[in-house]
N, C-alpha and C positions, 0 to 999 in steps of 0.2 A: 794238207801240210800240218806236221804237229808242232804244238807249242809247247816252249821249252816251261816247265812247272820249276817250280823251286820246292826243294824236295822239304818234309815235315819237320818238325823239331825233332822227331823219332829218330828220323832215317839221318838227321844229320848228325846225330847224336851216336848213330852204330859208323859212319863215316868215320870221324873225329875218333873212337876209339880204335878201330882197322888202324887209323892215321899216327897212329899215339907210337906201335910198335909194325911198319906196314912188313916187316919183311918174317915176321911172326902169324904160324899160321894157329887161327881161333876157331872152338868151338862156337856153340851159337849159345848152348847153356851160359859158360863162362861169359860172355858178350850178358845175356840177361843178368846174369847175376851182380856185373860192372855196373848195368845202367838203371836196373831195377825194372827192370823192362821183363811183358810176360813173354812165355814164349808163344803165343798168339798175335803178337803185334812183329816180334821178333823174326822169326823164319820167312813171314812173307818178305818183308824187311829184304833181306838176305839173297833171297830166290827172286825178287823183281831189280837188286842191283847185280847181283850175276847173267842174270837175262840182258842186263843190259850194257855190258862189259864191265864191268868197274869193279869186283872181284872173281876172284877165282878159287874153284873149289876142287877137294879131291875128296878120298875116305880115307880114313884113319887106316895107317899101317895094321895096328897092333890091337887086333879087335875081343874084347875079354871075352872067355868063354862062357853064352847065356846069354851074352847081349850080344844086340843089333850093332853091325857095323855104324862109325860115326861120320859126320860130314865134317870137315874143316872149314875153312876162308882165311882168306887173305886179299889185301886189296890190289889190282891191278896196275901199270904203270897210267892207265885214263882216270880211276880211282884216287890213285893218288894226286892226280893233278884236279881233280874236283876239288877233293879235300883240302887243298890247299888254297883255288878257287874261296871257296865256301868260306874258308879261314878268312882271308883277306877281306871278303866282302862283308863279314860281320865285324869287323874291327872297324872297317871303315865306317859301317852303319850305327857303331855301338853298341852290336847284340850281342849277347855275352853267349860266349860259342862251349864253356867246358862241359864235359861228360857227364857232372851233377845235374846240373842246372836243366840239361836238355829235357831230357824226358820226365821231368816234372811235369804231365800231363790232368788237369784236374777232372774228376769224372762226374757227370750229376750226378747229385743224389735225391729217390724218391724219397715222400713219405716217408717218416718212420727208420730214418737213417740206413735202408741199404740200399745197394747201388744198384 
């Protein structure tokens, strides 16, 4: 039997922006570049809520010449009922849910100040 996890500051953080415009479909770059998120954290992000219905993804019609076809997203109608889930239950709990605030993630730092 799986238990239901409560997803990261990260993931609820790329949520809440799918949520912000759901019927607007995003790059995964532009999603990083909104939440300051790398794209290492970001595409897994993305590929484990698509796996798990809660967006949906196509490729970019209009693919420049030299570059790689792109992926889209956009959130689903299960997605969007998360997101809105998630909303309410941090209002309730007083967790401050905006898009800034989420993925402020702090990282250790060794020695000699790098990470």
């Amino acid at each position: 039997m799986k238990r239901a996890r409560r997803p990261s500051p990260q993931t609820m953080a790329v949520i809440e922006a799918l949520a912000q415009e759901p019927t607007v479909w995003r790059y995964g770059y532009d999603l990083c570049q909104q939440l300051g998120m790398k794209a290492g954290s970001m595409y897994p992000i993305l590929m484990r809520l698509a796996d798990q219905g809660m967006l949906e993804t196509t490729w970019a019609a209009e693919a420049q010449p030299g570059r790689p076809p792109r992926h889209l997203y956009r959130l689903t109608g299960t997605g969007l009922a998360l997101a809105t889930q998630l909303t309410a239950a941090a209002r309730t709990s007083g967790i401050a849910t905006t898009s800034a605030a989420a993925p402020t993630v702090a990282r250790p730092r060794l020695a000699g100040g790098h990470p």
